[in-house]
C-alpha positions as CSV (number, residue, x, y, z in Angstrom):
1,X,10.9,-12.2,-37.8
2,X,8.6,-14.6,-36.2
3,X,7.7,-12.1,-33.7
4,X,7.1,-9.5,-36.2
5,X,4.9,-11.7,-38.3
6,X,2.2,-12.6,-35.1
7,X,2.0,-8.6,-34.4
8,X,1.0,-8.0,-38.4
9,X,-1.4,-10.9,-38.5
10,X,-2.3,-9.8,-34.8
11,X,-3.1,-5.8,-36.5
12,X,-4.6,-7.1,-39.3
13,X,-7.5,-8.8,-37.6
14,X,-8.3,-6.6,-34.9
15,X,-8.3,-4.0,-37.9
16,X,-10.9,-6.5,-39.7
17,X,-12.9,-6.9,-36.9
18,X,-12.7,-2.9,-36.2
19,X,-13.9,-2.3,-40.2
20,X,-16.5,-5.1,-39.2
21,X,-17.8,-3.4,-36.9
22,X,-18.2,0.0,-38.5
23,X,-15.6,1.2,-35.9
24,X,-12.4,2.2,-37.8
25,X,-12.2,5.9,-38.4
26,X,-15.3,6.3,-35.8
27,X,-14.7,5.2,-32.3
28,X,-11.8,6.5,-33.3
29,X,-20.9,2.4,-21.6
30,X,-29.4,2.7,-6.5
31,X,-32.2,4.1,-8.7
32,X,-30.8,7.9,-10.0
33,X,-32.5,10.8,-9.6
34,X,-34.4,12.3,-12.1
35,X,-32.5,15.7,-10.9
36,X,-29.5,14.3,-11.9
37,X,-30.2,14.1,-15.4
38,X,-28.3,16.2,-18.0
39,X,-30.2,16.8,-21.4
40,X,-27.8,15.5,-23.9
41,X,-29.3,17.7,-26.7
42,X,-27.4,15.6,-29.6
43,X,-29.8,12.8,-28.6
44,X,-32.5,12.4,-31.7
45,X,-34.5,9.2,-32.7
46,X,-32.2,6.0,-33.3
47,X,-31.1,5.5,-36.8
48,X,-31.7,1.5,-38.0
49,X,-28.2,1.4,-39.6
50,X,-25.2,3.0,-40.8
51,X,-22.5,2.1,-43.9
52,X,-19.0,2.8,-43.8
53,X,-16.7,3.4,-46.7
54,X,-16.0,-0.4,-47.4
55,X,-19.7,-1.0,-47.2
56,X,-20.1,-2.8,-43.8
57,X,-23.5,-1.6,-42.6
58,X,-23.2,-1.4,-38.7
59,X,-26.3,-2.8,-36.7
60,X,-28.6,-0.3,-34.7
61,X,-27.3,-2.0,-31.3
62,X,-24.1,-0.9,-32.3
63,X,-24.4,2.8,-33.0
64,X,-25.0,3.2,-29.2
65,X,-21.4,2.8,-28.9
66,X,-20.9,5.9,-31.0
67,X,-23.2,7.5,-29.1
68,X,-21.9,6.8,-25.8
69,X,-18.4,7.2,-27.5
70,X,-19.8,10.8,-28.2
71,X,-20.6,11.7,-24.9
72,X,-17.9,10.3,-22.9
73,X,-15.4,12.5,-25.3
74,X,-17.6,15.6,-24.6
75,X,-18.0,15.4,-20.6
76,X,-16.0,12.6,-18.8
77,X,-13.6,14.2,-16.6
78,X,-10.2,13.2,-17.9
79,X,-9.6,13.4,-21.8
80,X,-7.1,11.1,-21.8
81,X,-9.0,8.1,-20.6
82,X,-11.7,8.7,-23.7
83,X,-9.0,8.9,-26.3
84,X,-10.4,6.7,-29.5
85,X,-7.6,3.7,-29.0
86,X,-8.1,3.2,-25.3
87,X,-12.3,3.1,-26.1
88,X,-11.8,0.5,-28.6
89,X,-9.2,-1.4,-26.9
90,X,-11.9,-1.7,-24.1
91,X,-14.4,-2.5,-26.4
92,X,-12.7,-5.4,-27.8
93,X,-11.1,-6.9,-24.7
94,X,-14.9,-8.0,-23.6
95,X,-15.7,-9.3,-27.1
96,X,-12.2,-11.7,-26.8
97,X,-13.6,-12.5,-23.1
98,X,-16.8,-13.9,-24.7
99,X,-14.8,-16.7,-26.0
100,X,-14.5,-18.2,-22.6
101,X,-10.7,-19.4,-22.8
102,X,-7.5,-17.4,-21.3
103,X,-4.9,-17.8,-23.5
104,X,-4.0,-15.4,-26.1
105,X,-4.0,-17.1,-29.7
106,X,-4.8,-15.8,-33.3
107,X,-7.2,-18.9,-33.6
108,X,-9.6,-17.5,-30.9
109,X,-9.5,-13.7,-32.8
110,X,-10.7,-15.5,-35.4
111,X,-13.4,-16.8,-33.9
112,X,-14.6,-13.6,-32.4
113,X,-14.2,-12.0,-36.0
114,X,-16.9,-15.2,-37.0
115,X,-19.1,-14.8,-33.8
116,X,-19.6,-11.2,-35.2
117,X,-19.8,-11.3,-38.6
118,X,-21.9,-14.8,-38.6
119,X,-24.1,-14.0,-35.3
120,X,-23.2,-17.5,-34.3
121,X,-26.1,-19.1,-31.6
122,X,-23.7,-19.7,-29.2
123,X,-23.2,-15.8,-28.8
124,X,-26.5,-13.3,-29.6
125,X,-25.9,-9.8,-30.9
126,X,-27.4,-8.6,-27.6
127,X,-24.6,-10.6,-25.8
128,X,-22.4,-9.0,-28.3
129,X,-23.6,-5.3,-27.7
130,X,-23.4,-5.9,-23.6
131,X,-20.1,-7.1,-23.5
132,X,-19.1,-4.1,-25.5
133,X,-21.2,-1.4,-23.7
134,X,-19.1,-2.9,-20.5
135,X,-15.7,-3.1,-22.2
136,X,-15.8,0.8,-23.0
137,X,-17.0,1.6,-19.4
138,X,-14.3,-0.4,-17.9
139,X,-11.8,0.6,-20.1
140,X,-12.4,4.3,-17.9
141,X,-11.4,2.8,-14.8
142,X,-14.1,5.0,-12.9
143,X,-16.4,3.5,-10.9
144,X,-18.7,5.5,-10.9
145,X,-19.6,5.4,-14.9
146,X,-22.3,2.9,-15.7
147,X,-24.6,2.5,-18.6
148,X,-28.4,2.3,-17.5
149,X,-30.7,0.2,-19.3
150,X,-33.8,1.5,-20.7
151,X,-35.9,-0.5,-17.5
152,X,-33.5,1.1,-15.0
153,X,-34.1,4.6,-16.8
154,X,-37.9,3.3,-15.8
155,X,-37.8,2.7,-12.6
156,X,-36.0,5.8,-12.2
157,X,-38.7,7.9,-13.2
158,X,-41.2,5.8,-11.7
159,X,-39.6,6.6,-8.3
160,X,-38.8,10.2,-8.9
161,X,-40.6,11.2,-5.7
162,X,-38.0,9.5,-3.8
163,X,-40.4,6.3,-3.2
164,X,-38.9,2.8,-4.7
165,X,-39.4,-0.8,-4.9
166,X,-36.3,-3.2,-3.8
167,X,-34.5,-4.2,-0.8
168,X,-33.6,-0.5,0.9
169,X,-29.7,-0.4,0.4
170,X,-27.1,1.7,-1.7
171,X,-24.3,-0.3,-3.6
172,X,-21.2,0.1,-5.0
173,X,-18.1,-2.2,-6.5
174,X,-15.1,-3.6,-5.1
175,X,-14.0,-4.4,-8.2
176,X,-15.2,-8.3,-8.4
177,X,-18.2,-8.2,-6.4
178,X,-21.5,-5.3,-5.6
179,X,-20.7,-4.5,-1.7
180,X,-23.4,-3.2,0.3
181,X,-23.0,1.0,1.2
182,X,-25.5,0.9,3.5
183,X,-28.7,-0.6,4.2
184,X,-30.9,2.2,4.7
185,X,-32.8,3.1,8.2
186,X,-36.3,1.0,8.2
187,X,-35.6,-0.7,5.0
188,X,-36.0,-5.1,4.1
189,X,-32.5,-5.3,3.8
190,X,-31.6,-3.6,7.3
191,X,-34.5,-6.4,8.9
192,X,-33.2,-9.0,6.8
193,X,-30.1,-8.5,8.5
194,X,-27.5,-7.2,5.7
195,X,-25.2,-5.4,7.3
196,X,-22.5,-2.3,5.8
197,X,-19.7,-3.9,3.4
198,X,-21.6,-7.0,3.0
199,X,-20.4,-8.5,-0.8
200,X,-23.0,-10.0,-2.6
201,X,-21.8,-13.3,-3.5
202,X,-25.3,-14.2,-5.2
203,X,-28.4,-13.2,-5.8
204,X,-31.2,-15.9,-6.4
205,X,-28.2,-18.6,-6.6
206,X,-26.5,-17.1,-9.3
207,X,-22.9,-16.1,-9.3
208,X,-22.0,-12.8,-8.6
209,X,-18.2,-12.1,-9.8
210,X,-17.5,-9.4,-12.1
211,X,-21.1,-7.8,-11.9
212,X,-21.2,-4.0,-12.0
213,X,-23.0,-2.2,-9.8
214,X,-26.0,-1.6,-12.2
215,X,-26.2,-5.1,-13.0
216,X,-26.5,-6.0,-9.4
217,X,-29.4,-3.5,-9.2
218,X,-31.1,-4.8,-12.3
219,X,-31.3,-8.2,-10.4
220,X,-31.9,-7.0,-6.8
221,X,-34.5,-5.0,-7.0
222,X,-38.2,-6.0,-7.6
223,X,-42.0,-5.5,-6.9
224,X,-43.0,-5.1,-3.3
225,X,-44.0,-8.5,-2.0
226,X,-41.6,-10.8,-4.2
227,X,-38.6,-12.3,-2.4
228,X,-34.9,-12.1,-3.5
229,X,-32.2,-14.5,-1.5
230,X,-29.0,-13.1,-1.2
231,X,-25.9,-14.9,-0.4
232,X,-23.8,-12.6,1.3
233,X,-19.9,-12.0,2.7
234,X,-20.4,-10.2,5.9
235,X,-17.5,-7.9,7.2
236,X,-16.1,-10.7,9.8
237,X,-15.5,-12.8,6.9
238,X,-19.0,-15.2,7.8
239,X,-21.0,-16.3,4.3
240,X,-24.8,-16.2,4.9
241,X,-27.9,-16.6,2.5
242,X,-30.4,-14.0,3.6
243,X,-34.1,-13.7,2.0
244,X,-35.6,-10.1,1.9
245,X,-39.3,-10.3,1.2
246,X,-38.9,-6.4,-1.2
247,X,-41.3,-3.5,0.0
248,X,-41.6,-0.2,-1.0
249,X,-38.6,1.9,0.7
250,X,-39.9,4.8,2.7
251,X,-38.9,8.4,1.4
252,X,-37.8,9.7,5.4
253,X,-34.5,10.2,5.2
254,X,-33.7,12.4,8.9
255,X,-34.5,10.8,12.2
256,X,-34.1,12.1,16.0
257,X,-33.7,8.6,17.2
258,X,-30.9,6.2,16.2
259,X,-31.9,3.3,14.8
260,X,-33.1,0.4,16.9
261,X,-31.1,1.5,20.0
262,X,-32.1,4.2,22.8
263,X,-30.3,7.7,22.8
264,X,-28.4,6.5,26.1
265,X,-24.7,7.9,27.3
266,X,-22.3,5.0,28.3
267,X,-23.8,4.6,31.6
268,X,-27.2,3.7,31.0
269,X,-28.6,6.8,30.9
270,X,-31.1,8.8,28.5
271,X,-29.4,11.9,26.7
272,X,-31.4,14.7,27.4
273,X,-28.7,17.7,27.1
274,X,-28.0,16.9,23.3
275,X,-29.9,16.3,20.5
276,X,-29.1,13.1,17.9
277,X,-30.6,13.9,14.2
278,X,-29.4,10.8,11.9
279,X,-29.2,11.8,8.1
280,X,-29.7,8.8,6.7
281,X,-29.6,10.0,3.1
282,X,-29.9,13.2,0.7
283,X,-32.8,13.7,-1.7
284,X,-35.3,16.2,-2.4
285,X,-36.6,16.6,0.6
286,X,-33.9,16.5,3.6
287,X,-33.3,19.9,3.3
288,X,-36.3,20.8,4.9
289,X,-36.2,17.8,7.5
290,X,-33.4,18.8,8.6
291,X,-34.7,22.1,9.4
292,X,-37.7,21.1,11.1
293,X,-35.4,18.6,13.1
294,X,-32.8,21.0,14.6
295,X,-36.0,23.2,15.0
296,X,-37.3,20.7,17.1
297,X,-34.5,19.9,18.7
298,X,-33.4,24.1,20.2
299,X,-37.3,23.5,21.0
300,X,-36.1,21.2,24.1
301,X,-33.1,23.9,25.2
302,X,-30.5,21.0,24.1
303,X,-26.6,22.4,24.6
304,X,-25.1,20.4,21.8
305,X,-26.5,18.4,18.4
306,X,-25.1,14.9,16.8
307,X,-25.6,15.0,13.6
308,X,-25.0,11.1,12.6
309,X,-23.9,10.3,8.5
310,X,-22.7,6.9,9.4
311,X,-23.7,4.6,6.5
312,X,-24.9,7.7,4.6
313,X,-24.3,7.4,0.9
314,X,-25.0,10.8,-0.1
315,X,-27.3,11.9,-2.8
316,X,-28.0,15.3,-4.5
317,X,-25.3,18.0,-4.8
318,X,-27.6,20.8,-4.3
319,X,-29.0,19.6,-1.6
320,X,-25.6,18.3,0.0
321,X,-24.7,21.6,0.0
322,X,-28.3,23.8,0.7
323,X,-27.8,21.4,4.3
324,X,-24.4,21.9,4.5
325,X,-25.0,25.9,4.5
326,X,-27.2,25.9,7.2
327,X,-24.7,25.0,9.6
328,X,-21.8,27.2,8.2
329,X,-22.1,30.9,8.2
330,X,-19.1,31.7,6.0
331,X,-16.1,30.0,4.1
332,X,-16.1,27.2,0.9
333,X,-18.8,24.2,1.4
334,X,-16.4,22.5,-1.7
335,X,-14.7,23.4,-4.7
336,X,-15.1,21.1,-7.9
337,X,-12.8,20.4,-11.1
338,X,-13.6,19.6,-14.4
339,X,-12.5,18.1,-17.7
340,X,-11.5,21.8,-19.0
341,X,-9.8,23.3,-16.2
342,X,-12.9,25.0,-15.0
343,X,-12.6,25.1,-11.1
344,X,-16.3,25.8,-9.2
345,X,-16.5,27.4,-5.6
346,X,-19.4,27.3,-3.5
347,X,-19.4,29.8,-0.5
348,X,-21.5,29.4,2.4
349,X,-24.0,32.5,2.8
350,X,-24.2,34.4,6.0
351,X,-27.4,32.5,7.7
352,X,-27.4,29.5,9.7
353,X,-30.0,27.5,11.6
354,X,-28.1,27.1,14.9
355,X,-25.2,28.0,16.9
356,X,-25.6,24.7,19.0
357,X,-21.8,23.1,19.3
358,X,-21.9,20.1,17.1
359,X,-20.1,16.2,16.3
360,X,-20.8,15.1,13.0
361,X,-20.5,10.7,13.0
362,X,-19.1,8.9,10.4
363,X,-17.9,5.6,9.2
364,X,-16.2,3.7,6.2
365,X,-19.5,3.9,4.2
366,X,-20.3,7.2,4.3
367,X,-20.2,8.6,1.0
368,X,-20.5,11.2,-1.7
369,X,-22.7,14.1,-0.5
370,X,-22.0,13.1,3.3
371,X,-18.4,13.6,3.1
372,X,-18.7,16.4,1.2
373,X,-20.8,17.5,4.8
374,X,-18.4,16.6,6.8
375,X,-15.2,17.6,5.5
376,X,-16.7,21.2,5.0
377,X,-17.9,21.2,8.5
378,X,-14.6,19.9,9.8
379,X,-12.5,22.4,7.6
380,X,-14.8,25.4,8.4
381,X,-14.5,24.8,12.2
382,X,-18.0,23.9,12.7
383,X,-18.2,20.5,14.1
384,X,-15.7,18.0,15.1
385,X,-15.7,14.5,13.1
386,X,-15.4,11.4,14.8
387,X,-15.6,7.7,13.2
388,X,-13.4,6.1,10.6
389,X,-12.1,7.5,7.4
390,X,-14.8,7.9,4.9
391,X,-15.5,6.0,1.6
392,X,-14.4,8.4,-1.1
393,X,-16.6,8.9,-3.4
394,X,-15.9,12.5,-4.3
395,X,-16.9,12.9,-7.9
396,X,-19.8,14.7,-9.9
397,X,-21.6,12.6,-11.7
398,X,-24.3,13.3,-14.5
399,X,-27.1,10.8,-16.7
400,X,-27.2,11.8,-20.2
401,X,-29.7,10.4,-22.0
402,X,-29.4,7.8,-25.0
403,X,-31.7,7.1,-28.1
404,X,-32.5,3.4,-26.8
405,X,-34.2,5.3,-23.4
406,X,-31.3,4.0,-21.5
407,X,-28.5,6.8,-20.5
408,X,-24.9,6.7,-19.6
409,X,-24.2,7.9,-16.2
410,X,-20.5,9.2,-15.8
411,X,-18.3,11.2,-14.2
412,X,-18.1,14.7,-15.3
413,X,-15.7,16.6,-12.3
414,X,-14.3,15.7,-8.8
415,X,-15.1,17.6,-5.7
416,X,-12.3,18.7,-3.0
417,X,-12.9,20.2,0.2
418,X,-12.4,23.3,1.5
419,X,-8.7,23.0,2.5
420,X,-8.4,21.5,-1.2
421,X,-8.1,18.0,0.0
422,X,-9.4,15.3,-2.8
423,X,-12.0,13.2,-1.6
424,X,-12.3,10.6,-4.6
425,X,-10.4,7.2,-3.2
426,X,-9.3,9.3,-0.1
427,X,-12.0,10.0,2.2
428,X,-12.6,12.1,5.0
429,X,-10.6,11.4,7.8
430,X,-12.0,12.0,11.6
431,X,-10.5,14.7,13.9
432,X,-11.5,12.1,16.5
433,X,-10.4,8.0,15.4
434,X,-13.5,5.2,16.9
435,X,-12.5,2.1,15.2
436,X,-14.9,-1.1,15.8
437,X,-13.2,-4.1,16.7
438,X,-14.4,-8.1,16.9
439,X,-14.8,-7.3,20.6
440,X,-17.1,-4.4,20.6
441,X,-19.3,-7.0,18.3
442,X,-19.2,-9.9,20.5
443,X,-19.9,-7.6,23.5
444,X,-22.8,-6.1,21.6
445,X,-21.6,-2.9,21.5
446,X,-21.1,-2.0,18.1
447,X,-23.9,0.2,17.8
448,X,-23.2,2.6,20.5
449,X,-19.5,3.0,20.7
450,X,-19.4,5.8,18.3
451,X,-22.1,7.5,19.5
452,X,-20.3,7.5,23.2
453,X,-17.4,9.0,21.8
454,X,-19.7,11.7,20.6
455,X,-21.3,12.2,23.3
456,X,-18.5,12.5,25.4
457,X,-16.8,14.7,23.4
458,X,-19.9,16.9,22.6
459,X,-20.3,17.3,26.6
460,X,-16.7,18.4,27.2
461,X,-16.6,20.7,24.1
462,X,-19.3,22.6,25.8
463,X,-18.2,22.3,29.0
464,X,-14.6,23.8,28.4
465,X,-16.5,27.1,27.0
């Protein structure tokens, strides 16, 4: 009886609290591309207030929620994980967390229920709204949804010609900590000395846990010329604080030389049979450096091309896939699922830019767009993969716009290769396994033992034809 007693009291508040908040019977949240953006046509000017039926008026803060509510029910991937419930239940799990204690208790709903309805000082509505923008993104369990603030929505457009401000890395979650993707070729953080899977422990001193990936970026990047310290995890398990003086990250995103080592086989000497073109990233225009590279490259009468994606964390679908059909003359570059049933094929049209034999490089940080290279390479035939399993990031993700100026970037379909593999979680894995070791990083090695493999293999590939 007891039992039953806790639950109704336990209903009855959370249904106060739901009322409160205008909720019950309604909601019943690295720079993106400006490409990437989906007009959200619903989107008008942001009402001040709204009333419900008992006569709660709802703050303007709040009606975000709906908004975002709105179009996370229209284009997220999986209905079930936008039903009303599991939204709210999200939504209120951050406003119990802003209590600061662990146990469950009536006493501390309570309290919530006052922070809210009295906008105590201890917690500001803006606290308020942001725990509950992150409680209905987490509640999703994607990690790749993320609410953008109207100052990231900024610096997005700012940098719409590829050119940004900040250290010169990509970032993702682990689920406690913002990890480093890869620290792009010629960038602060690659001088500095962050390295690929390094977490980010803190940044100017202050703790890191439970960040998302956004927030990390809101704090990370900066004006050229300012300094942010970052105290990182490196890979091997080391803890380092490393300053990085922010510049403006270059827009190059293809290179015929790998970075900060010489194009040498395992004996010393300089590769002159097979070409090396690094794709370091995706955006608007690799396309057409990739072209003028292999161009370049069949200039020189090479026999073979390595085409390195290591660290590479993707970038634009249609330019993932506008590269990815110049090396495949026919067969699926990817297939892509959405929220209702809809299933997308891309074939590969009938012209290529080269016949050249080719390795494709990889490692545990190449993402999105650059498996999505690979695996259609590697399932059409085309090029032989070696490395480590890829990241798996296979999803398609959209920014739809918000009346505050911010947006709500989420996941609207998943991608699978050719051979209808998923990628999301799973990866890419290599035809050909190079695993780094402790060893190869005492010896100094690190750098150039995948790119021996490759070119070994690259040489007897064309030698056995």
């Amino acid at each position: 009886m007891l039992q039953k007693i806790v639950v109704g009291v336990s209903l009855f508040l959370i249904a106060g609290l739901l009322v409160t908040l205008g909720f019950l019977g309604r909601i019943v949240t690295e720079p993106v591309d400006t490409a990437q953006i989906q007009e959200n046509p619903s989107v008008s000017a942001a009402p001040t207030s709204t009333q419900t039926s008992s006569g709660v008026t709802t703050p303007q803060d709040f009606l975000l929620l709906d908004e975002m509510r709105e179009v996370l029910q229209e284009e997220f991937f999986d209905p079930t994980a936008v039903e009303n419930r599991r939204l709210e239940t999200g939504v209120l799990a951050e406003f119990i967390a802003l209590t600061g204690t662990d146990s469950f208790n009536l006493e501390r709903i309570s309290k919530v229920i006052n922070f809210i309805i009295e906008l105590t000082p201890d917690v500001t509505s803006e606290d308020i709204q942001n725990a509950a923008i992150q409680g209905l993104i987490r509640s999703l369990d994607d990690r790749n949804t993320s609410y953008l603030t109207p100052e990231d929505m900024k610096y997005s457009a700012d940098n719409s010609d590829g050119n940004y401000e900040g250290i010169g890395a990509s970032v993702d979650s682990d689920g406690q900590y913002v990890i480093i993707i890869a620290p792009f070729d010629g960038s602060p953080a690659l001088a500095a000395g962050i390295q690929a899977g390094d977490k980010i422990l803190k940044v100017d001193g202050v703790d890191a846990l439970g960040w998302t990936v956004q927030e990390g970026v809101d704090l990370i990047r900066g004006p050229a010329g300012t300094t942010v310290v970052l105290t990182v995890q490196h890979p091997d398990g080391s803890i380092e604080d490393i300053a990085i003086v922010r510049g403006e990250i270059p827009l190059l995103t293809v290179s015929r030389a790998p970075s900060g080592i010489v194009f040498n086989d395992r004996f010393g000497d300089l590769v002159t049979d097979l070409a090396y073109i690094r794709i370091a990233r995706i955006n608007p225009n690799t396309p057409q450096e990739v072209r003028d590279a292999v161009s370049a490259a069949e200039e020189t009468n090479v026999r073979g091309i390595i085409l390195d994606v290591r660290s590479n964390p993707g970038g634009l679908l249609n330019e993932t896939v506008e590269i990815t059909d110049m090396f495949i003359d026919k067969g699926m570059i990817y297939s892509a699922s959405y929220r209702d049933g809809t299933n997308v094929v891309k074939e590969a049209s009938s012209e290529v830019i080269t016949n050249l034999p080719i390795v494709v490089l990889q490692d545990s940080y190449s993402a999105s767009g650059a498996e999505l290279f690979a695996a259609a390479l590697k399932e059409n035939d085309r090029a032989i993969i070696i490395g480590e399993t890829s990241y798996g990031k296979g999803s398609v993700n959209n920014a739809f716009p918000l009346s505050n100026g911010g947006a709500l970037y989420t996941t609207i379909a998943r991608w699978f290769t050719p051979d209808g593999n998923l990628i999301e979680n799973a990866g890419v894995t290599p035809d050909v396994v190079v695993r780094l070791t402790l060893e190869d990083f005492e010896t100094g090695i690190e750098r150039y033992k995948v790119l021996w493999a490759g070119i070994d293999l690259l040489r007897e590939q064309i030698a056995s034809e």
